[in-house]
C-alpha positions as CSV (number, residue, x, y, z in Angstrom):
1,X,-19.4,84.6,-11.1
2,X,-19.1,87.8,-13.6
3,X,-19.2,87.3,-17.9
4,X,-15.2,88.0,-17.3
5,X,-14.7,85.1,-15.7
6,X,-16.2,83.0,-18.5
7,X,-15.6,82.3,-22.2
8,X,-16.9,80.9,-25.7
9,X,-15.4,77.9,-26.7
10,X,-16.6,75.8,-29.6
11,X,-15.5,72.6,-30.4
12,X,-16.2,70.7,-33.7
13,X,-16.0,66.9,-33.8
14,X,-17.4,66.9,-37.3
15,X,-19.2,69.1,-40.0
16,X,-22.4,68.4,-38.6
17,X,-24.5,71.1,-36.7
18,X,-25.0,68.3,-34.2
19,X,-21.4,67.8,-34.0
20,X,-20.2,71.3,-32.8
21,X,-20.5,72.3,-29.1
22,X,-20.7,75.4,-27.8
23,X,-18.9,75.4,-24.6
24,X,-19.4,78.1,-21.5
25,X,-16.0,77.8,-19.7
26,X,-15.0,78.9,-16.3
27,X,-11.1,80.5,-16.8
28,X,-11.2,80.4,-12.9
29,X,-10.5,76.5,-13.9
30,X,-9.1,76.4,-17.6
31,X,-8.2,79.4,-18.1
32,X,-7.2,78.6,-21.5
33,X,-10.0,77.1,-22.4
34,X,-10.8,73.1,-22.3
35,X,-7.6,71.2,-24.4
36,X,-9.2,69.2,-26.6
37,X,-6.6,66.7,-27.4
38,X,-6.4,66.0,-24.0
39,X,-10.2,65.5,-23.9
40,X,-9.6,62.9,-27.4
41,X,-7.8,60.6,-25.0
42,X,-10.5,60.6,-22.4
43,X,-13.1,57.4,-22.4
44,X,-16.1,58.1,-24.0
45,X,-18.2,56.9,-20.9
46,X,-16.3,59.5,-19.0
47,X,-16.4,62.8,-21.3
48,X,-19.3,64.6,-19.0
49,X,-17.6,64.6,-16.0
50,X,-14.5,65.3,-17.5
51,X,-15.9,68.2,-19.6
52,X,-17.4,69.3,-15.8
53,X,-13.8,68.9,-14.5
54,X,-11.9,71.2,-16.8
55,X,-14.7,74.1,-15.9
56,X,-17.6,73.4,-18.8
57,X,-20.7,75.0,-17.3
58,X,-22.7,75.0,-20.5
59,X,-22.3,72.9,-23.8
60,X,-24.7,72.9,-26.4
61,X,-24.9,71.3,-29.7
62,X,-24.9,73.6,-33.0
63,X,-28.6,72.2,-33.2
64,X,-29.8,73.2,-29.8
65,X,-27.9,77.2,-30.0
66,X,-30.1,77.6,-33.5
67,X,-33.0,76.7,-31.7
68,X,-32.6,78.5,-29.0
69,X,-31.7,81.8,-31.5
70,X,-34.4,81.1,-33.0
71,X,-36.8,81.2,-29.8
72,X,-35.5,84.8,-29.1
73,X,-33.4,83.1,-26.4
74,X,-30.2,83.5,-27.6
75,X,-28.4,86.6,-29.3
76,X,-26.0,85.3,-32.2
77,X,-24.1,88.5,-32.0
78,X,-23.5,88.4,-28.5
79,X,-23.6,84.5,-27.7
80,X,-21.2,84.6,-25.1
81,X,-23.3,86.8,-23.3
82,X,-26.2,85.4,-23.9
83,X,-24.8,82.1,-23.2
84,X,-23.8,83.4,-19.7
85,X,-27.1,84.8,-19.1
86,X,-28.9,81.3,-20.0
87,X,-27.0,79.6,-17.4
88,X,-27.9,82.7,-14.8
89,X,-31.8,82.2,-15.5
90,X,-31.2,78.3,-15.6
91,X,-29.6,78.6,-12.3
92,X,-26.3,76.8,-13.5
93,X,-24.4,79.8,-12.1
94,X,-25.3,82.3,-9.8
């Protein structure tokens, strides 16, 4: 998979950090991103695998990206990138 074939989405549920997800998504799959609305409708006990289905590879909380900045693991100005290469060392994608 290349960095073009992803993209930054977040999604806020609330005004929390803990509420806003930052979402890798595979446009080979969505490739206009995840349609939250769609995802409102979903049952809760269901949301991973449907976040999975619609091409999610990563999702972080707010929390965990500010963390992770703050490691030196993450680049703010380049989080898509940085996101991408996360889930390269992770072994998420390949």
């Amino acid at each position: 998979m290349k960095l073009e074939h992803t993209s930054l989405q977040i999604i806020e549920f609330g005004d929390d950090p803990s509420d806003k997800f930052h979402c890798l998504i595979d446009l080979r799959i969505s490739p206009n991103g995840i349609n939250i609305e769609k995802m409102r409708l979903t049952d809760p006990r269901n949301i991973d695998h449907q976040f999975r289905d619609a091409g999610c590879i990563l999702m972080l909380t707010g929390d965990e990206v500010t963390e992770l900045i703050s490691r030196g693991d993450l680049e703010y100005g380049k989080l898509h990138q940085s996101l991408f290469n996360l889930a390269i060392r992770e072994g998420t994608i390949k």
